[in-house]
One Martini backbone bead per residue (centre of mass of N, CA, C, O) as a GRO file, in nm:
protein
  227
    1UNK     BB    1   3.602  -0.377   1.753
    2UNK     BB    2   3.403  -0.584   1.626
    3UNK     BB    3   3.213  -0.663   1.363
    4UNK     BB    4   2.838  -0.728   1.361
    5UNK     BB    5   2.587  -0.953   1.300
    6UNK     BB    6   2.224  -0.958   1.260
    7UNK     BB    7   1.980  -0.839   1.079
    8UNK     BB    8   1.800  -0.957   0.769
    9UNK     BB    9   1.583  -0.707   0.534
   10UNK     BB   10   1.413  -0.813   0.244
   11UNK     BB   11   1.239  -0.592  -0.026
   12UNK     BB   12   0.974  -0.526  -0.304
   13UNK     BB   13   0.877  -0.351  -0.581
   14UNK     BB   14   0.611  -0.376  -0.862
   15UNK     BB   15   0.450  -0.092  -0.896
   16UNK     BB   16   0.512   0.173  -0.949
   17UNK     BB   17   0.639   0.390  -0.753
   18UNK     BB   18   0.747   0.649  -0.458
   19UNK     BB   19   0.704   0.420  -0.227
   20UNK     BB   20   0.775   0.270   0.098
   21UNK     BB   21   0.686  -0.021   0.319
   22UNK     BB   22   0.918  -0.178   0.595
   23UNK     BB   23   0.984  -0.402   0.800
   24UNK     BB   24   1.190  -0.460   1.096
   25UNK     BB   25   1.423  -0.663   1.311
   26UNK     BB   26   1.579  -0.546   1.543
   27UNK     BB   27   1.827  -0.592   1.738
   28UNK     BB   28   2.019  -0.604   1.979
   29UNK     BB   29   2.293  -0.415   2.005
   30UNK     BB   30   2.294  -0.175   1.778
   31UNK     BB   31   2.474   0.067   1.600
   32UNK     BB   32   2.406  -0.027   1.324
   33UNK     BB   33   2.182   0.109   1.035
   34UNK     BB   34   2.111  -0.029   0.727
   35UNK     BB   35   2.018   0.088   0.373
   36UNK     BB   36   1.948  -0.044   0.100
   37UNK     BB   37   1.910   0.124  -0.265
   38UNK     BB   38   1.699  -0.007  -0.556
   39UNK     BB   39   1.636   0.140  -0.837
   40UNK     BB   40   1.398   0.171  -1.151
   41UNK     BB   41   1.307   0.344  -1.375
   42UNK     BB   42   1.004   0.407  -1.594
   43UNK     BB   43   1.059   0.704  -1.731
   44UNK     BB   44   1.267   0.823  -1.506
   45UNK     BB   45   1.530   0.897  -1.310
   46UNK     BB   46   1.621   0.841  -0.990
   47UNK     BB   47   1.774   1.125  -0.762
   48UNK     BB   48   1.574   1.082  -0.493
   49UNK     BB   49   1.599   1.009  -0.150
   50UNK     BB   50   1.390   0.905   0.138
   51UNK     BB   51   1.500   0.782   0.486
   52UNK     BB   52   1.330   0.603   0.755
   53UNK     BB   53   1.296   0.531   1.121
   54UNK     BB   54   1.011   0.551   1.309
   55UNK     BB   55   1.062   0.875   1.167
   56UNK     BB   56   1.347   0.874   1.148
   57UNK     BB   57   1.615   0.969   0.971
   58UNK     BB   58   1.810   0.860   0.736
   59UNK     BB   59   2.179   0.903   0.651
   60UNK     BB   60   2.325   0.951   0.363
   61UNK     BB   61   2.629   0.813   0.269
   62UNK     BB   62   2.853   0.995   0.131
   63UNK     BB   63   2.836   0.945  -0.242
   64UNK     BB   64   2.687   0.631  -0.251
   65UNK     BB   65   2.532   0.769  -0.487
   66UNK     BB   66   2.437   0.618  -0.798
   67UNK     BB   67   2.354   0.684  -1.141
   68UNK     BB   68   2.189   0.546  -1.462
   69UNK     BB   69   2.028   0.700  -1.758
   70UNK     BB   70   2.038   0.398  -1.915
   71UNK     BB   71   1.919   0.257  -1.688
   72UNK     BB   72   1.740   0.425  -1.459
   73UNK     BB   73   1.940   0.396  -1.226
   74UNK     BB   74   1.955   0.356  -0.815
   75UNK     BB   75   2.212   0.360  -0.560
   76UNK     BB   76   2.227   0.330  -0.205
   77UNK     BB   77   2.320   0.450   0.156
   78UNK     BB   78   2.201   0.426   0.491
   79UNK     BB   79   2.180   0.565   0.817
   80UNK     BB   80   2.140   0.449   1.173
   81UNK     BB   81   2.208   0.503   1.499
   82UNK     BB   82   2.100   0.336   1.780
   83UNK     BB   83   1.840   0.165   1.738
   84UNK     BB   84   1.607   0.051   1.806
   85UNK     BB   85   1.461  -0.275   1.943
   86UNK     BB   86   1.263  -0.397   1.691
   87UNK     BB   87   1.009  -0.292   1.553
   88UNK     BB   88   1.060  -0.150   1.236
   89UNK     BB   89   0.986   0.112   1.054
   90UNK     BB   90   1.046   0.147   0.672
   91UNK     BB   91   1.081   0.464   0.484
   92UNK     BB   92   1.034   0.532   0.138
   93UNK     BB   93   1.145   0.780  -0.109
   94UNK     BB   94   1.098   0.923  -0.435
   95UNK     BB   95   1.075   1.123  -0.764
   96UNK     BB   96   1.012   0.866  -0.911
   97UNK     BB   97   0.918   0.632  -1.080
   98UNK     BB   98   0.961   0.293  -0.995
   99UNK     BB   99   1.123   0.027  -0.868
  100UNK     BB  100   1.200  -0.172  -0.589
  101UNK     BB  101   1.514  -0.216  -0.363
  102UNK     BB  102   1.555  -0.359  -0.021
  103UNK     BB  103   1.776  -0.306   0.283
  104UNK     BB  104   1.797  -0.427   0.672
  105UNK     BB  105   2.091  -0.394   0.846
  106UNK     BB  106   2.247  -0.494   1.121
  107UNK     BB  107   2.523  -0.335   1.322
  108UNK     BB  108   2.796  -0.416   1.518
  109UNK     BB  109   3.071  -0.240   1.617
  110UNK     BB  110   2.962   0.010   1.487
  111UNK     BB  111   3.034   0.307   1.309
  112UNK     BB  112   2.881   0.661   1.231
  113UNK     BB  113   3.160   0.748   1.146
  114UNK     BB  114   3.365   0.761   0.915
  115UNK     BB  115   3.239   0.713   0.614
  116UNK     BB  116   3.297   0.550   0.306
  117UNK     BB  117   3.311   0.571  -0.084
  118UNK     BB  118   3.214   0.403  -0.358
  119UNK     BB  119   3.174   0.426  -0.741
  120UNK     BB  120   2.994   0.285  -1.025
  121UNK     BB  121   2.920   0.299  -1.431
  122UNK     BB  122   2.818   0.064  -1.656
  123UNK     BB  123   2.854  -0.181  -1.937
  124UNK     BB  124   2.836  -0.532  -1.855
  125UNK     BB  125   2.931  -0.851  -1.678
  126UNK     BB  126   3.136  -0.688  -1.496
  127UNK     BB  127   3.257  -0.614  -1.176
  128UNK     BB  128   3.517  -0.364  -1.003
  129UNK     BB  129   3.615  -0.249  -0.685
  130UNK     BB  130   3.784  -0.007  -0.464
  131UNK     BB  131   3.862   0.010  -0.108
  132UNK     BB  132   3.947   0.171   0.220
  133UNK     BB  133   3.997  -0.014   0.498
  134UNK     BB  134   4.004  -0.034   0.800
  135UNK     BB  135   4.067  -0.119   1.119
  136UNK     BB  136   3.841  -0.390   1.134
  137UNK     BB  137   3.670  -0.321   0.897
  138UNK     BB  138   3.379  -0.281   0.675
  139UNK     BB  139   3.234  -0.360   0.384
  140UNK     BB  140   2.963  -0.265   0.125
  141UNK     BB  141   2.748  -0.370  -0.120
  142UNK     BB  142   2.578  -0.217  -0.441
  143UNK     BB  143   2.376  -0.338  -0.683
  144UNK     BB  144   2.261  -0.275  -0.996
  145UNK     BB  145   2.035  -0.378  -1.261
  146UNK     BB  146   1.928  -0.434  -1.580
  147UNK     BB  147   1.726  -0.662  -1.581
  148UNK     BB  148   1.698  -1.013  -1.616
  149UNK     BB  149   1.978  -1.110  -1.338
  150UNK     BB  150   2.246  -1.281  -1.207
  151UNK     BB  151   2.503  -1.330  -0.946
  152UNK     BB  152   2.829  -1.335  -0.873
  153UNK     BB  153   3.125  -1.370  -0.672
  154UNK     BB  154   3.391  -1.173  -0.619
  155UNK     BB  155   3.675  -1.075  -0.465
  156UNK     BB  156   3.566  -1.212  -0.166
  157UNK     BB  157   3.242  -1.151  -0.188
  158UNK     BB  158   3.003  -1.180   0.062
  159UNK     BB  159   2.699  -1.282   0.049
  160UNK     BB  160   2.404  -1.175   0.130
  161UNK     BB  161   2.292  -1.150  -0.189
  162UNK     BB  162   2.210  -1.232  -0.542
  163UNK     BB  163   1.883  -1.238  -0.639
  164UNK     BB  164   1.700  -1.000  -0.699
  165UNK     BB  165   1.365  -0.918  -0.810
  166UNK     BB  166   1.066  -0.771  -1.012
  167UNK     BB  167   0.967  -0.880  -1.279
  168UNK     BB  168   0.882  -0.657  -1.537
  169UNK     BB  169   1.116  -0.635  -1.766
  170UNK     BB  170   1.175  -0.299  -1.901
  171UNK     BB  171   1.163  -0.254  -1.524
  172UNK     BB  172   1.370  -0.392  -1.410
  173UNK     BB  173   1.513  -0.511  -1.108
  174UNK     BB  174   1.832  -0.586  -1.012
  175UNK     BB  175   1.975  -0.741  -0.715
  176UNK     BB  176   2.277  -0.724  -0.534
  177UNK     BB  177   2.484  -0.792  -0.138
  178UNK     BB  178   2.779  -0.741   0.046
  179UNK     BB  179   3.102  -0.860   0.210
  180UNK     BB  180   3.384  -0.722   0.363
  181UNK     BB  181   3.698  -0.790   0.524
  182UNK     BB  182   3.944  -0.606   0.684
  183UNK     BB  183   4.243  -0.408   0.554
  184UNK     BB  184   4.261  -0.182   0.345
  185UNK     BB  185   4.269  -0.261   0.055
  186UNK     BB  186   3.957  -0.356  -0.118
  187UNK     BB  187   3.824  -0.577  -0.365
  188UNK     BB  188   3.490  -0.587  -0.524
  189UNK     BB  189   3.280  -0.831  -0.711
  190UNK     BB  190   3.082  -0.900  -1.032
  191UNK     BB  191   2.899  -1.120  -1.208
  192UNK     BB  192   2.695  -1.148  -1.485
  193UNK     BB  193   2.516  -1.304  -1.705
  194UNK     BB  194   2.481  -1.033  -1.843
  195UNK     BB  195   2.523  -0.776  -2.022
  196UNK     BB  196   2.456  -0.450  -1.804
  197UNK     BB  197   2.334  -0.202  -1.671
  198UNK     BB  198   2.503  -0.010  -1.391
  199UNK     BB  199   2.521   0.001  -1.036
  200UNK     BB  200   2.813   0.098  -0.784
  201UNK     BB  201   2.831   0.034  -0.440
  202UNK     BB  202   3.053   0.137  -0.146
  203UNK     BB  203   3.096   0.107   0.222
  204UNK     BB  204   3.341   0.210   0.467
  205UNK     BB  205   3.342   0.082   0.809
  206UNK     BB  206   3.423   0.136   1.134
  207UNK     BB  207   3.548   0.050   1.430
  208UNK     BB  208   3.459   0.054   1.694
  209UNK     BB  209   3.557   0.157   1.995
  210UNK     BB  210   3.680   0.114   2.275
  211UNK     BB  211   3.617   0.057   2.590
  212UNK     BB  212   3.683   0.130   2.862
  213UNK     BB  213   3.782   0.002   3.177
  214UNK     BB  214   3.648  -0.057   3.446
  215UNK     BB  215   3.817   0.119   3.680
  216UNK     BB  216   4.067   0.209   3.447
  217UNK     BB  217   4.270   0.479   3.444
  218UNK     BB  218   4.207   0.679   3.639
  219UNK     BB  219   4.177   0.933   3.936
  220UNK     BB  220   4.219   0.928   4.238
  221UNK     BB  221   4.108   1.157   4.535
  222UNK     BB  222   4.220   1.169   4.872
  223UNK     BB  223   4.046   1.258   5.171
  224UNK     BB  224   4.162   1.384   5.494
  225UNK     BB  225   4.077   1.440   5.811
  226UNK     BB  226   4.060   1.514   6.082
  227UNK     BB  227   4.117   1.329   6.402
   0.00000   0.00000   0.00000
């Protein structure tokens, strides 16, 4: 089963809290929402986040999360398996005060078993990493910079986002996220307009099984009565 895109909401908030909530209109037939989140701390780096989904829990993807504590940023990406339809109320919470950018993404025919991860941190100009993707399985990306950054993407990957900011300053969030389709190895990238302290995270997620053939492959057994 081919994974598909339904709806995509961006977020942003430069108020500095530990908070945030914003609406999303999930799509029908929706089989897993997507949440990825980048924050950058205003004097101290957040490490612990939880995200709901209309008050349900949406579980972190092991691994996913990932900090730098020389620019105080952190992206990570959660999921929520078969939302319901309609306007979702999407609430985060974090432990530092922070600048914070999210976003909250329908996929269809998408598993919400065996999701893996990498990640990656340092201070350059460019990004690539690299992860194994399933077969006809999807990859997202999520990179974090510190300070007012553009990205352009590299390695085949097709941008959800270039250049989210916060435009704050010394606590700005620069945020871009997108995504590769394959089988294999699959390597995603990004260059930055200049040397950034950054954090990069990838999930590859599995396509969903097939659904057996209605009426097919079954085992009938009929009974005759005495007649």
């Amino acid at each position: 089963m081919a994974i598909g895109f339904g709806n995509l909401t961006t977020q942003k908030n430069s108020s500095s809290q530990t908070s945030a909530t914003y609406t999303h209109i999930c799509a029908a037939n929706t089989s897993l929402l997507v949440v990825r989140v980048a924050l950058r701390g205003i004097s101290a780096t957040p490490t612990a986040v939880s995200v709901s989904i209309n008050g349900s829990a949406a579980s972190l993807v092991t691994g996913s999360l990932v900090t730098n504590s020389n620019s105080r940023a952190l992206t990570a990406f959660y999921i929520l398996p078969n939302p319901p339809a309609g306007s979702l109320s999407v609430s985060l919470a974090w432990n530092n005060t922070a600048n914070e950018i999210s976003s909250a993404l329908d996929l269809t025919g998408a598993a919400s078993q065996d999701l893996t991860s990498q990640t990656g941190l340092g201070n350059s100009a460019s990004v690539v990493l690299s992860i194994a993707c399933p077969q006809d399985g999807l990859v997202l990306d999520s990179i974090d910079a510190n300070n007012d950054r553009t990205f352009s993407p590299t390695d085949g990957v097709i941008p959800h986002y270039t250049s989210l900011g916060t435009a704050t300053g010394s606590s700005d969030v620069s945020h871009c996220a997108g995504y590769r389709g394959g089988t294999g190895t699959l390597s995603l990238g990004w260059t930055i307009s200049s040397a950034s302290n950054y954090v990069y995270s990838l999930i590859a997620i599995p396509a969903a099984a097939e659904p057996p053939p209605a009426g097919g492959g079954g085992q009938f057994l009929y009974f005759f009565g005495d007649r």
